[in-house]
C-alpha positions as CSV (number, residue, x, y, z in Angstrom):
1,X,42.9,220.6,135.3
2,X,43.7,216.8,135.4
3,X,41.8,214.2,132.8
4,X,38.3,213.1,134.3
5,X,38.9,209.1,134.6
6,X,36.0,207.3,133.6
7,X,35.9,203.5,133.0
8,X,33.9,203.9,130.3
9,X,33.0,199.9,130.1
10,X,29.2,199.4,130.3
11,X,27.9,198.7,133.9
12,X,31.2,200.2,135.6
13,X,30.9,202.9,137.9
14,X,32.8,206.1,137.5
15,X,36.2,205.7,139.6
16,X,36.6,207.6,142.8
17,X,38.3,210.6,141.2
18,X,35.5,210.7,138.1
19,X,32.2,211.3,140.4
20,X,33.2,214.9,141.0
21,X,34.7,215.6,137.5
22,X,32.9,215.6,134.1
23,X,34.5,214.9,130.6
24,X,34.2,218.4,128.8
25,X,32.9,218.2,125.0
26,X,34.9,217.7,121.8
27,X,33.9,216.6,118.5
28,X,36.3,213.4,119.4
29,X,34.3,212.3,122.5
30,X,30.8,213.3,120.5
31,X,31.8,211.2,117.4
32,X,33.0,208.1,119.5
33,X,29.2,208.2,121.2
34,X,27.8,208.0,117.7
35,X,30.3,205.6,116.9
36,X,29.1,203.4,119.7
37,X,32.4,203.4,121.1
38,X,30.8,204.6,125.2
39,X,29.0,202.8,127.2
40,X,25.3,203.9,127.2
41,X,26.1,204.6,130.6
42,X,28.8,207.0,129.9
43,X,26.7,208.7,127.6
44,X,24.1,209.0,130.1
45,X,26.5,210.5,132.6
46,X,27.8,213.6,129.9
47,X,24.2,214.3,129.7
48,X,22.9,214.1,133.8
49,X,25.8,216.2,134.6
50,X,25.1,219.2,132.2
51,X,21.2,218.6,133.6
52,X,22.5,219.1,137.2
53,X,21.5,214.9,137.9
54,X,24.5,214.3,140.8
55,X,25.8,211.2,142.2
56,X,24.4,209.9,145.7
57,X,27.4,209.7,148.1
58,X,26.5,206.4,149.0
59,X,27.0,205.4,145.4
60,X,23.3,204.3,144.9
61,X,23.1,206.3,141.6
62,X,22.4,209.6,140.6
63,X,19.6,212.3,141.6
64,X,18.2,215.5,140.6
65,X,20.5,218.4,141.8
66,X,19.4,221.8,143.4
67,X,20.1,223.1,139.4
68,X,18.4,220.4,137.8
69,X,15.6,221.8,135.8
70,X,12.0,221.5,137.7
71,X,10.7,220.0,134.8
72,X,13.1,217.1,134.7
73,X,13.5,217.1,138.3
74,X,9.5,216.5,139.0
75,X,9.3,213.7,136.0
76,X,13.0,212.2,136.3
77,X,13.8,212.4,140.3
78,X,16.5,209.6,139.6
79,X,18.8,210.2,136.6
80,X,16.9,208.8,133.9
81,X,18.3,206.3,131.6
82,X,18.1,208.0,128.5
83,X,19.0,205.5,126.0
84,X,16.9,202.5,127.4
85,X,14.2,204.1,128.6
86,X,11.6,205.5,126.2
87,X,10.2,208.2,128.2
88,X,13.0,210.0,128.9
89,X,14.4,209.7,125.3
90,X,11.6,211.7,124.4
91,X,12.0,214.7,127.0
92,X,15.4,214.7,126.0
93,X,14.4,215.4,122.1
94,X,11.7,217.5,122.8
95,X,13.8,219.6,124.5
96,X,16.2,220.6,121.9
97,X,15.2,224.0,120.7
98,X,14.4,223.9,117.1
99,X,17.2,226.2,115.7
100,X,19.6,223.8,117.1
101,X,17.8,220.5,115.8
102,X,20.5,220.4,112.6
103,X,23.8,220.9,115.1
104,X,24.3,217.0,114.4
105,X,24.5,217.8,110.8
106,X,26.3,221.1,110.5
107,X,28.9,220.5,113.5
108,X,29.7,217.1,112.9
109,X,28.8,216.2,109.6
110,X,27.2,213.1,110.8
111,X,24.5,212.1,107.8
112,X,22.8,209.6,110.3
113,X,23.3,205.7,110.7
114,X,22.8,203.5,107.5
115,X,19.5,201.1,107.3
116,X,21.7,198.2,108.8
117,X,22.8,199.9,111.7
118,X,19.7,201.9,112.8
119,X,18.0,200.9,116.0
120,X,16.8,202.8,119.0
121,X,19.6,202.5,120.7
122,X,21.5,204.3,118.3
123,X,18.7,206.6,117.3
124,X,19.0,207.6,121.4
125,X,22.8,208.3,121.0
126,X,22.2,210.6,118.2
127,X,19.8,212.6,120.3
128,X,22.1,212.7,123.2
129,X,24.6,214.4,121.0
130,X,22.2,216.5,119.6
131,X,21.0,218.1,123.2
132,X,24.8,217.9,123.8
133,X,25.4,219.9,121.3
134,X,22.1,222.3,121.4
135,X,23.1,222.3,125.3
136,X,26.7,223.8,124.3
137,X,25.1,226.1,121.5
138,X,22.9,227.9,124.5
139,X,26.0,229.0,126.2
140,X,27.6,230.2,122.8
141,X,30.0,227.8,123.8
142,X,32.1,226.6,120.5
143,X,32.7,222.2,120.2
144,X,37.0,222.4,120.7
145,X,38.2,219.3,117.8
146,X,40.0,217.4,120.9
147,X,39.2,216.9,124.6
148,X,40.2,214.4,127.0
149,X,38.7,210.7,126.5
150,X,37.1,207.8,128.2
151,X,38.6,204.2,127.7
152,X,37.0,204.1,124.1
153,X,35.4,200.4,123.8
154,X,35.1,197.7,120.8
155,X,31.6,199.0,118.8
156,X,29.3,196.1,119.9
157,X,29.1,192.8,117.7
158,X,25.2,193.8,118.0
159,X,24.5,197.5,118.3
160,X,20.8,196.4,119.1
161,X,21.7,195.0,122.3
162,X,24.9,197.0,122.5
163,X,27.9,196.4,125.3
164,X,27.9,194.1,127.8
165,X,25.7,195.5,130.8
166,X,24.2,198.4,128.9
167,X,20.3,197.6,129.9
168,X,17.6,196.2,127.3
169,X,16.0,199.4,125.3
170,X,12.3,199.7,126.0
């Protein structure tokens, strides 16, 4: 199977040949999320695809698929934006099952930002690749080391605003 192709800068839109493909999960892509390394966008997009959220043909964004879960379908019609909007955030942790809340911990290892570098935004990555991770635990699928990767980006000079074009967190 060829390499998704995502330009994974912040604002860009998935090339032609990325809309239909989606980056499978590794521990490389999940630790260069919590690294801050993606886009918010990007990290957005591994999450709306495993929740069935497709893109519009005419390019206008993404919507709630025939798959997507009623629940998240009836509140999120239009993909939400998981890391800048609260709201959505919040569905996203609350639906983690609780025997899969450590996964972050136990899989990866990862101990949680230090004081300097917490913020929402990065809080909201961390729970992304936590329902990543609960979402491949459900299928008793296992987290392969390697996997294909986006264009990895420069960690932002100010993870609180994060990359160019990633929207404000509310």
């Amino acid at each position: 199977m060829p390499s998704p192709r995502v330009n994974a800068a912040a604002g860009s839109t998935p090339d032609p040949g990325a809309a239909e493909a989606s980056f499978p999960l590794s521990r490389a892509l999940l630790e260069a999320v919590l690294a801050d390394r993606t886009s918010d966008h990007f990290v957005c997009q591994l999450v709306w695809r495993r929740l069935d959220y497709r893109p519009r043909a005419d390019g206008s964004g993404w919507a709630a698929g025939p798959d997507t879960p009623p629940a998240w379908a009836e509140a999120f019609p239009q993909a939400p934006q998981l890391i800048a909007e609260r709201p959505a955030s919040v569905r996203l942790t609350r639906s983690i099952p609780a025997e899969h809340k450590q996964l972050l911990k136990s899989q990866l290892g990862f101990a949680g930002y230090r004081i300097g570098e917490l913020c929402p935004r990065r809080t909201r990555r961390a729970t992304a690749v936590s329902w990543l991770l609960a979402h491949l635990a459900e299928r008793g699928e296992a987290l392969p080391e390697q996997g294909p990767l986006p264009e990895l980006l420069a960690a932002p000079g100010d993870p609180v605003t994060g990359h160019p074009g990633d929207l404000p967190v509310g």
